[in-house]
C-alpha positions as CSV (number, residue, x, y, z in Angstrom):
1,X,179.1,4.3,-2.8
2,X,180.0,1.6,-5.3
3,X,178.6,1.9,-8.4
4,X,178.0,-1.0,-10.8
5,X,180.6,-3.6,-8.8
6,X,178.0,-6.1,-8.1
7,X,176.5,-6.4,-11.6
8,X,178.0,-9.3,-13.2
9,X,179.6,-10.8,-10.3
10,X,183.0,-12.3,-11.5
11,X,186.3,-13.9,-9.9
12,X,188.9,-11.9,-8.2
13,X,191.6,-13.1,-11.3
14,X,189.7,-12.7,-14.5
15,X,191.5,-14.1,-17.5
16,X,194.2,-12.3,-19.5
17,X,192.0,-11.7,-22.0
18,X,188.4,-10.6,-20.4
19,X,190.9,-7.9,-19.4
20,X,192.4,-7.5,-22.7
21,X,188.6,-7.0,-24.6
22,X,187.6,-4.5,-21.7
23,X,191.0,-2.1,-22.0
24,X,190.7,-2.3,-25.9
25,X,187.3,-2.1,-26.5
26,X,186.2,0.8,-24.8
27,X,188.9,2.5,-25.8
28,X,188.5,1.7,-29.9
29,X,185.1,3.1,-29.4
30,X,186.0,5.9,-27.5
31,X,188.8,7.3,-29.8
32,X,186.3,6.1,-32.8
33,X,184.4,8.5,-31.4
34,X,187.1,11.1,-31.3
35,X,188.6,10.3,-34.3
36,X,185.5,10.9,-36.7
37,X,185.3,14.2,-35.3
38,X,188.5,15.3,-36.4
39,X,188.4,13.6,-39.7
40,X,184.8,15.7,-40.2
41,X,186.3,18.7,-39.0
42,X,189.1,18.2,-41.7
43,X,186.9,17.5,-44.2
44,X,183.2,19.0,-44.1
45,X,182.4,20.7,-40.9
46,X,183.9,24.2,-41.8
47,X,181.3,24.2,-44.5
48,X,178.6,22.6,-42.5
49,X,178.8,24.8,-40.0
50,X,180.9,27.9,-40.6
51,X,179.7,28.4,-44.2
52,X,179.9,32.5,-44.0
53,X,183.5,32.7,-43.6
54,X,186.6,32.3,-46.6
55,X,187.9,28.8,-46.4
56,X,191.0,29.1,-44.1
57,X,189.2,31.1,-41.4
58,X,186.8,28.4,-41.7
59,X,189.3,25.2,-41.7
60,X,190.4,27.4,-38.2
61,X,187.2,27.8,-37.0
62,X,186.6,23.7,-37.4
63,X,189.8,23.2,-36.3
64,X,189.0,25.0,-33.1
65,X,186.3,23.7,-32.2
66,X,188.3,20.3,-32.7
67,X,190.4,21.8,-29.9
68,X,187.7,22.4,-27.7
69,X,187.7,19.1,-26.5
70,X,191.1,18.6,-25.6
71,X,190.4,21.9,-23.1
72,X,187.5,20.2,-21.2
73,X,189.8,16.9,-21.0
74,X,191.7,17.8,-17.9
75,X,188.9,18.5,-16.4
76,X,187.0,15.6,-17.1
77,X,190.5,13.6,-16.1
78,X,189.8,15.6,-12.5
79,X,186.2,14.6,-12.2
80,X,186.3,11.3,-13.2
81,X,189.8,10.9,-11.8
82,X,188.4,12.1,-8.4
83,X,185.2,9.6,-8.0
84,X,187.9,6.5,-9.7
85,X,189.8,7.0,-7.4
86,X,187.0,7.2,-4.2
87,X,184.9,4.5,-5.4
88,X,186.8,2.3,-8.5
89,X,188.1,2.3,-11.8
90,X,185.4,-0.2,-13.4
91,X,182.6,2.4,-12.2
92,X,183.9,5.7,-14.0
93,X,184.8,3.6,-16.9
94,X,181.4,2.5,-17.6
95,X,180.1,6.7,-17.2
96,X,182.9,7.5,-19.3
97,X,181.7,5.6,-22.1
98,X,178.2,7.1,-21.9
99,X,179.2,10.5,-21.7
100,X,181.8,10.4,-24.9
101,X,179.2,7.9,-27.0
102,X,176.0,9.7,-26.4
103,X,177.2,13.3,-27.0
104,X,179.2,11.2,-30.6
105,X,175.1,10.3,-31.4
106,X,173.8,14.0,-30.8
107,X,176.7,15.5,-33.2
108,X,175.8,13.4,-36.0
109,X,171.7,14.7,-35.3
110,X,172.6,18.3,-34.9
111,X,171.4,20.1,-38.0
112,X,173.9,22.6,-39.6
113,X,174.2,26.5,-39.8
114,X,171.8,26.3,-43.0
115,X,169.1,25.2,-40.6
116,X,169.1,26.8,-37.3
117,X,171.8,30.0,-38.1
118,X,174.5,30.5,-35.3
119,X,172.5,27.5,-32.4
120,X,174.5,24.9,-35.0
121,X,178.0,25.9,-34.0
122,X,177.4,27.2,-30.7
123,X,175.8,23.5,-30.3
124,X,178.2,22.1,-31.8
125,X,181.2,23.7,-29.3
126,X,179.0,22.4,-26.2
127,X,179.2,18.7,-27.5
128,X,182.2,18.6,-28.4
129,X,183.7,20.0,-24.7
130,X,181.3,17.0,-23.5
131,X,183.4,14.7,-25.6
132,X,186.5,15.4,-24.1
133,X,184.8,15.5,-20.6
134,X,183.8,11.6,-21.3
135,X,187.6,10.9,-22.6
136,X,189.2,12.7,-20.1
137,X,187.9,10.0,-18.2
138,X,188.4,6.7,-20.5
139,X,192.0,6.6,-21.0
140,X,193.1,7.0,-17.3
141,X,190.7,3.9,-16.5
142,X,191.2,1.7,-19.1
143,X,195.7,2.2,-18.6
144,X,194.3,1.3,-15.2
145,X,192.0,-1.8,-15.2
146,X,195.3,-3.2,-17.6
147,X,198.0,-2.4,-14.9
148,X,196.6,-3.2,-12.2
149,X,194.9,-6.5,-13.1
150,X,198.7,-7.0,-14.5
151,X,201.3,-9.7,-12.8
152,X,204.9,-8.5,-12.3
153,X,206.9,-7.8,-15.2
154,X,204.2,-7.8,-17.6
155,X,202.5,-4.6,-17.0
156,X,204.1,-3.5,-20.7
157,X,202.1,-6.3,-22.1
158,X,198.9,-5.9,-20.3
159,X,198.5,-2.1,-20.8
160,X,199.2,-2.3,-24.7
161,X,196.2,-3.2,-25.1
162,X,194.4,0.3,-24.3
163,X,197.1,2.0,-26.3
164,X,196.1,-0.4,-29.0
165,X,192.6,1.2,-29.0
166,X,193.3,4.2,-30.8
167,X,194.8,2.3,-34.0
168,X,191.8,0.2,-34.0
169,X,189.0,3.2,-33.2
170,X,191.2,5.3,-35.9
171,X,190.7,2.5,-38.7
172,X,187.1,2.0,-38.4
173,X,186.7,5.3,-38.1
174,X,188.4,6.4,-41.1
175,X,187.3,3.6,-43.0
176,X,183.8,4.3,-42.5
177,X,184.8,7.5,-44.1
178,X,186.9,6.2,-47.0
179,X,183.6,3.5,-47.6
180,X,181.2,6.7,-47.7
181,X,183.4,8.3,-50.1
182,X,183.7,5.9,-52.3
183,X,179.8,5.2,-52.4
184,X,178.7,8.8,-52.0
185,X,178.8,11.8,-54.6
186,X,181.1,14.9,-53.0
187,X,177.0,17.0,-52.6
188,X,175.6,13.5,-50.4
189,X,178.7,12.9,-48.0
190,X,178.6,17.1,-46.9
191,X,174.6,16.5,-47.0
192,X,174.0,13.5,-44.8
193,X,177.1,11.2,-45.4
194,X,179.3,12.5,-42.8
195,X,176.6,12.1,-40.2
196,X,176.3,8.5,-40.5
197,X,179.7,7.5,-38.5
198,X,178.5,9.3,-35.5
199,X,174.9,7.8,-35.8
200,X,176.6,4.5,-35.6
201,X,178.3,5.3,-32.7
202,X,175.5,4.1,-30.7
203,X,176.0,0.4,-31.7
204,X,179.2,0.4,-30.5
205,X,178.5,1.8,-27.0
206,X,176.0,-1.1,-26.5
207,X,178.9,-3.6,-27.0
208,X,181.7,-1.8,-25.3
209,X,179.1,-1.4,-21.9
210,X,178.4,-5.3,-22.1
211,X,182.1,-6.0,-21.9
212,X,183.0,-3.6,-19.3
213,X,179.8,-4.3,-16.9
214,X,181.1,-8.3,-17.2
215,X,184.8,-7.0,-15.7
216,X,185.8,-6.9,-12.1
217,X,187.4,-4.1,-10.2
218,X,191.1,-4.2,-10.0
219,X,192.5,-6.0,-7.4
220,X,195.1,-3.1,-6.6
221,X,192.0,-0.7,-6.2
222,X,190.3,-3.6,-4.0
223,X,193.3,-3.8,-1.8
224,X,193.1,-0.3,-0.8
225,X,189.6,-0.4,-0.1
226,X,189.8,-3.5,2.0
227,X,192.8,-1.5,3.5
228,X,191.1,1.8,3.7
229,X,194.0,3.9,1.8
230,X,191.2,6.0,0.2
231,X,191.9,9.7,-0.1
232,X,189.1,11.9,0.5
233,X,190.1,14.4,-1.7
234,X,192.4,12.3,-4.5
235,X,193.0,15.4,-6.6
236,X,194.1,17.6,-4.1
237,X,196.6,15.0,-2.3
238,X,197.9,14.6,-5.8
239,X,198.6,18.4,-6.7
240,X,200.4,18.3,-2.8
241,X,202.6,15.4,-3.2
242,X,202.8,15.1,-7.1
243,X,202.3,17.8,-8.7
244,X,205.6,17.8,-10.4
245,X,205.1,14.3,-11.8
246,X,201.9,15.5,-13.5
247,X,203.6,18.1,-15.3
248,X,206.4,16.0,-16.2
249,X,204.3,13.1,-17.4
250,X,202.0,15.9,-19.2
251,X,205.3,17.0,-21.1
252,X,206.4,13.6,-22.0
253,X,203.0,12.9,-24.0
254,X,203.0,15.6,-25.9
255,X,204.9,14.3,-28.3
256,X,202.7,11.4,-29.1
257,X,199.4,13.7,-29.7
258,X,202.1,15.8,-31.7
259,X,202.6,12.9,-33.6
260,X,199.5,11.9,-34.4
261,X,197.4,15.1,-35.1
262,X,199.9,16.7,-37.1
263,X,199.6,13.5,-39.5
264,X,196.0,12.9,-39.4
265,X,194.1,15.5,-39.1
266,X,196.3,18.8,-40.5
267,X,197.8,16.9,-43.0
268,X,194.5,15.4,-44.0
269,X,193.5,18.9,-44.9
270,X,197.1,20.2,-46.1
271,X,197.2,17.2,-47.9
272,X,193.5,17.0,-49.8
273,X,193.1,21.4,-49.7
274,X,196.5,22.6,-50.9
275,X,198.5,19.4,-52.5
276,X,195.0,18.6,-54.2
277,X,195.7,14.7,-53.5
278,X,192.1,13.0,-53.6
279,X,190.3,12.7,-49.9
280,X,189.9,8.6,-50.6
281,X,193.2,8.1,-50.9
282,X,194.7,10.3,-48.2
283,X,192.3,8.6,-46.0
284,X,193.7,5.2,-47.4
285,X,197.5,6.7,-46.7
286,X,196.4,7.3,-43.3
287,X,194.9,4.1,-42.3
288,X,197.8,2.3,-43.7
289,X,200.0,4.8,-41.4
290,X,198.3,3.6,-38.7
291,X,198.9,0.5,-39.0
292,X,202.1,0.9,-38.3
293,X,201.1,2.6,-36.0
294,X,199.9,0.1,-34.4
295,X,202.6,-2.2,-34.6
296,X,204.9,0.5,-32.9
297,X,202.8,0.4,-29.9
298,X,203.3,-3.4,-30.4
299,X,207.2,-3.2,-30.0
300,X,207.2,-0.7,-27.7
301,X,204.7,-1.9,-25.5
302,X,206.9,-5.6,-24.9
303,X,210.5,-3.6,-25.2
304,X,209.4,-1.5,-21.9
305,X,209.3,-4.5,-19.8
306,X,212.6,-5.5,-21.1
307,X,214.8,-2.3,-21.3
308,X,212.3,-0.5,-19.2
309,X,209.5,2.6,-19.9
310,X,211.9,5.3,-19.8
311,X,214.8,3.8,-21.8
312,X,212.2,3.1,-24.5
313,X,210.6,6.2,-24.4
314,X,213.5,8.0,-25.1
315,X,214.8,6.2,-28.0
316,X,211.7,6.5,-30.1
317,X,211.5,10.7,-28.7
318,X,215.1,10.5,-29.7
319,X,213.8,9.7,-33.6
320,X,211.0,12.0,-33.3
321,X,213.0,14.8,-33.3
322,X,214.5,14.1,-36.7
323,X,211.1,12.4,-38.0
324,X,210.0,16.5,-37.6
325,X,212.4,17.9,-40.4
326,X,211.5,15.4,-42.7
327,X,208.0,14.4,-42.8
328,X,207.2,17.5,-44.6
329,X,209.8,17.6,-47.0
330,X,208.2,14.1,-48.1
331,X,204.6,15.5,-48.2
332,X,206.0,18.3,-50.4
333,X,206.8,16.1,-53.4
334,X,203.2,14.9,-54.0
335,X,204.3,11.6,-54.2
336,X,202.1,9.1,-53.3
337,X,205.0,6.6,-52.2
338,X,206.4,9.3,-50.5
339,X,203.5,10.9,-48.7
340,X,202.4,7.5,-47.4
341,X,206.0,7.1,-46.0
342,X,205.6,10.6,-44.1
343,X,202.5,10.1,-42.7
344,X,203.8,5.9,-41.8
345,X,206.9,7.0,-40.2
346,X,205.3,9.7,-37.9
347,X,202.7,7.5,-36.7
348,X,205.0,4.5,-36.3
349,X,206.9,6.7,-34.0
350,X,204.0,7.7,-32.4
351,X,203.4,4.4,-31.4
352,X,206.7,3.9,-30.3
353,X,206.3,6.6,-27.8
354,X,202.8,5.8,-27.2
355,X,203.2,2.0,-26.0
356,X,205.0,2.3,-23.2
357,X,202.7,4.9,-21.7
358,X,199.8,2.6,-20.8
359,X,202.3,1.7,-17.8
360,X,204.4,4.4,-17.3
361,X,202.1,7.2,-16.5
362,X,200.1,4.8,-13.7
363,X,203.1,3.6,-12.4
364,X,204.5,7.4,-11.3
365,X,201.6,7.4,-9.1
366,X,200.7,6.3,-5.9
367,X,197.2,4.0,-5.4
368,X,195.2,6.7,-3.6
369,X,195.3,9.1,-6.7
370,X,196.2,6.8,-9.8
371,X,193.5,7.4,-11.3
372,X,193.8,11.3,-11.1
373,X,197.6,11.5,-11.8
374,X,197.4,9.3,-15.0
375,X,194.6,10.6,-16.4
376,X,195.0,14.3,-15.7
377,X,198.8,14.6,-16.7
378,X,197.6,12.2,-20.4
379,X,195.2,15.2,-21.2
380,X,197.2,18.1,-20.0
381,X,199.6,16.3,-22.9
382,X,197.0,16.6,-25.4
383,X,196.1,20.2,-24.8
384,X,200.0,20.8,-26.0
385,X,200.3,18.3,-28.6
386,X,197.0,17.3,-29.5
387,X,194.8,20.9,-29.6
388,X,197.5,23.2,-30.5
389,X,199.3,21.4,-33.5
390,X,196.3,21.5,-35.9
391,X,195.6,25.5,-35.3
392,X,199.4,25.8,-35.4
393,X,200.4,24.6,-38.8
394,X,196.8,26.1,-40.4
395,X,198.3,29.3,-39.5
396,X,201.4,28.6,-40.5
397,X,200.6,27.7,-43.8
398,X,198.2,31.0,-43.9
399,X,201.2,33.1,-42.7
400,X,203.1,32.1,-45.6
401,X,206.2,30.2,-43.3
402,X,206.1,27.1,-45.0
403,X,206.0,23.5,-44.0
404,X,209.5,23.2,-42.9
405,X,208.5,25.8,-40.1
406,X,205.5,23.3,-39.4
407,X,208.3,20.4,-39.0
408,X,210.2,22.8,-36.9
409,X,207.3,23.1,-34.4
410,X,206.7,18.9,-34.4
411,X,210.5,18.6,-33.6
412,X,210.3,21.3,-30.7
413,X,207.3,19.0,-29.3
414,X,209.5,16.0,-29.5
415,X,212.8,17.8,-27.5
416,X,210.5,18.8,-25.0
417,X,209.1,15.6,-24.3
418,X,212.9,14.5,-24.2
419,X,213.7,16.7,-21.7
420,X,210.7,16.1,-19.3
421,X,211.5,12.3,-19.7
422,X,214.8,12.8,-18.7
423,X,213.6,14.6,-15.4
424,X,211.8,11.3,-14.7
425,X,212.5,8.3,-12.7
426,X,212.5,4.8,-14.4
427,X,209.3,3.3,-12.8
428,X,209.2,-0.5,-14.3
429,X,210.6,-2.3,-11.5
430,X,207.8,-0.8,-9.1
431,X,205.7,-2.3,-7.3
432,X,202.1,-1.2,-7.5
């Protein structure tokens, strides 16, 4: 069973840059599509759909259902993981996509609790677990087609471009935000307006399928076919032989998704709910964050196949764990200067420890469950770092602890990320 390889026949070496577009641009649109869903769940969902309760139980309750997706991740990593690594990468790529983008579509159609009572959040929680089903799927494959299409020594290079696609799915998406806020009264954009960057969702998975249907298999994957080195059961070879590199790798993520939700999405609503700073121009503090964002994943990326993954990694987890007792110190002063540099200083480190993981979590591996390995040890990460933080500091900051307890729990991510990376092997001298 070989699903979609002969559409769009192309040569066995496609060019640096066909692979490039096909790494980023599936994953811009698939984070896009992740992305607008915690920037509406920090912003309007709680009224839109949990309008009965006070408004911290229902910044939790949106915040939660944020979560939900990073749950039904790992399993989507096993799924999709599973039939990537029995029939190909380019195959499961091309589902992923329609899996995350159409459920995006039906969000931004699904009327709210004033409509159809309690069916609008319970609908609302069954999307949003399909989400992360379709990105459990996307990252693994994307890290993939880069690294293994990748000649020696360059796999740094090559696989920054997937990590790139979350800077560039976070700016449109928050820009479409910051544009509708700008145009929109406060009454329009919780009517209608926040509906309108999941609508448009749908554009974007037309493009990113064209680009990904034009790409060829990997020639690491087609290797192993030709060679037969296909496990029957990828996932459960994987928990026999490798287990303790899933966990590992899991651990050594989590600070990145620490990173980066703590910035964007609990600060977004820290920083707009309780410092009372206006919601365009935290968005705007944001997207210029993630720029240098960005640009950490940049350095990073080209370092690791220099120093090596590991090395780099652990300078920029090194940081991280001082970043944590200051970034909210800075938000505290209501300082426009100085909020922008908390929010651009944890997401620059999260790119610095986000760069080098395009390679380094594929290269742990072994070929007959890649796929699996990388993809279910990136979302076990993000069920630490990524679901947790946002319900974490909301009830935190309800408890009456403080932000510097908040900072506490971002450096605690970061020291355990250290110590998991320093149970791991160096991996960029490896042949694939």
């Amino acid at each position: 069973m070989r699903l979609f390889h002969d559409d769009f026949p192309q040569t066995a070496a496609p060019s640096r840059s066909r692979v490039a577009a096909a790494s980023l641009i599936g994953t811009a649109i698939e984070f896009y599509d992740f992305y607008i869903y915690g920037t509406a769940a920090a912003l309007v969902l709680n009224t839109a759909f949990f309008p009965k309760m006070d408004s911290v139980a229902g910044t939790l309750a949106s915040f939660s259902t944020f979560a939900v997706a990073f749950i039904s991740r790992p399993l989507g990593s096993a799924v999709f993981g599973h039939w990537g690594d029995r029939v190909g990468r380019k195959s499961m790529l091309v589902v992923s996509l329609l899996v995350m983008g159409l459920s995006t579509v039906l969000i931004g159609l699904l009327p709210g609790y004033a409509a159809i009572g309690v069916i609008a959040p319970v609908l609302l929680v069954l999307l949003r677990f399909t989400q992360g089903i379709g990105l459990g799927g996307e990252w693994g494959g994307a890290a993939l087609l880069a690294t293994e299409h990748a000649p020696p020594g360059k796999r740094g290079l090559y696989a920054m471009f997937p990590q790139l696609g979350p800077s560039a799915g976070f700016i449109v998406a928050n820009g479409l935000f910051l544009i509708l806020g700008a145009v929109l009264s406060d009454g329009q954009f919780e009517s209608w307006g926040w509906r309108l960057p999941f609508v448009a969702s749908l554009l974007l998975v037309v493009v990113g399928l064209y680009v990904r249907l034009k790409i060829s298999e990997t020639p690491v994957f087609q290797a192993a076919m030709d060679q037969r080195r296909i496990a029957k059961v990828p996932f459960a070879g994987l928990m026999r032989h490798q287990w303790r590199r899933v966990l590992l790798g899991a651990g050594a993520m989590t600070v990145a998704y620490t990173l980066f939700y703590t910035a964007t999405t609990y600060c977004l609503a820290y920083g707009t709910d309780t410092l009372q700073i206006p919601r365009t121009t935290m968005l705007a503090l944001t997207m210029v964050g993630v720029v240098f964002m960005a640009a950490g994943t940049v350095v990073s990326a080209l370092v690791s196949d220099r120093l090596g993954r590991r090395r780099t990694l652990l300078w920029g987890t090194g940081v991280a764990i001082a970043w944590g007792l200051v970034m909210f110190p800075l938000m505290e002063t209501r300082s426009i200067f100085l909020v922008g540099l908390a929010l651009a200083g944890a997401l620059a480190l999260m790119g610095l420890v986000f760069g080098p993981m395009g390679a380094y979590l594929p290269e742990l591996f072994k070929t007959e469950y890649r796929y699996s390995g990388a993809s279910v040890a990136y979302s076990l990460g993000g069920v630490l770092g990524g679901a947790v933080p946002p319900l974490v500091a909301t009830g935190m900051q309800a408890g009456g602890l403080g932000v510097m307890a908040i900072g506490g729990y971002v450096s605690a991510m970061a020291l355990l990320s250290l110590l998991c990376l320093l149970a791991l092997p160096e991996t960029g001298d490896r042949s694939l």
